[in-house]
C-alpha positions in Angstrom: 86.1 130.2 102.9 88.5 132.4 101.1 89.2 131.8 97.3 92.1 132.5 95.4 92.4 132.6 91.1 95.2 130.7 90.1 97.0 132.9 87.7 98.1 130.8 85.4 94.9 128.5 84.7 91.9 131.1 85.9 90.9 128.2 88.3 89.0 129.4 91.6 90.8 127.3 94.2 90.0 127.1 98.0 92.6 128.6 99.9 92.2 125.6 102.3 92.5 121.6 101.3 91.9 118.9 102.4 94.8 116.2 102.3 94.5 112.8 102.1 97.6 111.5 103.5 96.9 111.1 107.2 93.2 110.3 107.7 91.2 108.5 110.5 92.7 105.1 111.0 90.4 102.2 112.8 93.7 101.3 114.5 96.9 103.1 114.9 99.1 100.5 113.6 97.3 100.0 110.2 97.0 102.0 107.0 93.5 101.6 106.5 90.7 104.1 107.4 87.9 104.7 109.4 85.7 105.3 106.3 83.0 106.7 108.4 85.0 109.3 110.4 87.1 110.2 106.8 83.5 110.7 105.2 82.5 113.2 108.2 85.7 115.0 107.4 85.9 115.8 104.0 81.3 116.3 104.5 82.4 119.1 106.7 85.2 120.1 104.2 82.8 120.4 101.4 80.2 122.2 103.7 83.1 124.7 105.0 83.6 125.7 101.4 86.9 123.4 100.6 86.8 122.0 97.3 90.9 120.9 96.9 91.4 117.6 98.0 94.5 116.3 97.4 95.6 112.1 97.4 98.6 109.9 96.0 99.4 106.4 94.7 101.3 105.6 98.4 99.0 107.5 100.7 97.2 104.7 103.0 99.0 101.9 101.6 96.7 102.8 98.2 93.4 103.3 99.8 93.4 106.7 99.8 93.0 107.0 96.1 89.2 104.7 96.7 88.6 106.3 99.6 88.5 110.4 97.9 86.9 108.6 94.8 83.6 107.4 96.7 83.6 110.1 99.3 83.4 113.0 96.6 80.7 111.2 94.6 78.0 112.7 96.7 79.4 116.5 95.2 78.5 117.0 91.6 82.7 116.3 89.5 82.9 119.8 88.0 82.3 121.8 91.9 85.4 120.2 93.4 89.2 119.9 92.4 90.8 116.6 92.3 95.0 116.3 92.8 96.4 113.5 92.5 100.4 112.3 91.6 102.3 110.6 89.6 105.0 108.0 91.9 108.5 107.6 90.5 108.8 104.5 93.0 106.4 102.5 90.9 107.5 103.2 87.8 110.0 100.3 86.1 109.3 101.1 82.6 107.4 103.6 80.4 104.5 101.1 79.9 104.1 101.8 83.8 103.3 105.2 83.6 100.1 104.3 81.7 98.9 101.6 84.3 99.4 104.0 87.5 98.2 106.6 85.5 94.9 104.5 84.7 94.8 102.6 88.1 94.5 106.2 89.9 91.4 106.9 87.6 89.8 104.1 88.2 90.3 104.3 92.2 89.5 107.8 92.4 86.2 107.4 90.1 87.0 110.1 87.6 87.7 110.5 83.6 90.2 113.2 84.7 92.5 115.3 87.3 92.0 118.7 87.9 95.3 118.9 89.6 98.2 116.2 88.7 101.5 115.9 90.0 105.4 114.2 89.6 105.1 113.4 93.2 108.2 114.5 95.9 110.4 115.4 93.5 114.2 115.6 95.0 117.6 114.6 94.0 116.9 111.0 94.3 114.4 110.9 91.9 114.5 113.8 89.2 116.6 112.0 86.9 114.2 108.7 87.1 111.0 110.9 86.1 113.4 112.4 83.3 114.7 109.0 82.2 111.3 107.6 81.9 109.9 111.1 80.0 107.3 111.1 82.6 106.4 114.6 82.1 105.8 113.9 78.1 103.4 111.3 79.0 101.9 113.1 81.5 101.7 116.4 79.0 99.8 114.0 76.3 97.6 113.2 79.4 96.7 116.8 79.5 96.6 117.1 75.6 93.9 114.4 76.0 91.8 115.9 78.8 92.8 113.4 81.5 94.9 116.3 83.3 93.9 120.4 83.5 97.0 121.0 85.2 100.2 119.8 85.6 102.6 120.3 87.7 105.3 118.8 90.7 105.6 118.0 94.3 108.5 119.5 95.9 110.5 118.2 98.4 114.5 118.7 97.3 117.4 121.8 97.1 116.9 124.7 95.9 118.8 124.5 92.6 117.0 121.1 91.7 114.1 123.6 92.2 115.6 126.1 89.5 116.0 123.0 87.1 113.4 121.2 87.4 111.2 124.8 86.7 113.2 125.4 83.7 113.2 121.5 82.5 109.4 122.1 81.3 106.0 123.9 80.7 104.1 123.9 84.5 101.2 125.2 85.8 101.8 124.8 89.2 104.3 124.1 92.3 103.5 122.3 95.6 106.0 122.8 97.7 106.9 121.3 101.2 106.1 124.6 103.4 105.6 124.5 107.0 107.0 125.8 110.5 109.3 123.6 110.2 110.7 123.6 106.7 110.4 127.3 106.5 114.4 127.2 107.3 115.2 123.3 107.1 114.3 122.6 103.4 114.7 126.7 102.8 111.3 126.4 101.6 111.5 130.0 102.4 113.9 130.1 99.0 111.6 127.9 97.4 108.6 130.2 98.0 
């Protein structure tokens, strides 16, 4: 496995991960997983030299978050990275951001993030995570040692890019980048 030093932070970071987002299902047509077969992929992850694994609040119907959380308790916390994200969808009031925030601990197992994130940030939804001062919260998470870095999920235009960038102090970008997007989102731009 390669490795790459993330500038900003110094963090060693594999230059693989493994996502959470569309593991082993015991049936097709459910959200759950197949526990067993999702263990035997992130055990052969981990023995591959992966040590990003990445989840959400929505991923699985919510079962990813428990899922990561017991599967990476057989590696010791501080030899793996943990990202996880923050969900405008959930969020009604400012008191929510505290019981996702604490909920997502609790699933995944951990007293902190390695990697957090305002997830899928677009047009839709920038001015929600604003409204709400998401990021402060989350930046007093950090402050506190529940997050080592912060930073966004990407999925909008490029000039939401260039504000959202400028809107705040980040460590880091995930942006949509594939084939595909390449030209449709312009991730291309983006990168």
């Amino acid at each position: 496995m390669q490795y790459r030093i993330h500038n900003k932070t110094g963090a060693e970071v594999s230059l693989l991960g493994l996502g959470c987002m569309r593991l082993p299902k015991p049936d097709p047509s459910s959200e759950g997983i197949d526990y067993a077969a999702a263990k035997a992929m992130v055990d052969t992850a981990w023995q591959r030299g992966i040590r990003y694994f990445d989840t959400a609040w929505a991923y699985h119907g919510g079962e990813s978050e428990l899922f990561i959380g017991k599967a990476l308790q057989d590696y010791p916390r501080e030899s793996f990275f943990l990202a996880d994200k923050m969900p405008a969808w959930a969020l009604e009031s400012k008191e929510d951001r505290e019981k996702v925030f604490s909920r997502q601990l609790e699933k995944c197992g951990v007293d902190y993030f390695d990697f957090y994130l305002l997830h899928s940030v677009q047009n839709s939804n920038w001015d929600r995570y604003e409204e709400l001062e998401v990021y402060n919260f989350l930046a007093r998470k950090k402050a506190e040692g529940k997050i080592r870095r912060l930073g966004f999920s990407y999925h909008g235009d490029v000039p939401l890019l260039e504000t959202v960038l400028k809107a705040h102090e980040w460590d880091f970008v995930q942006i949509q980048l594939n084939y595909l997007d390449w030209e449709l989102q312009d991730a291309k731009t983006q990168y």
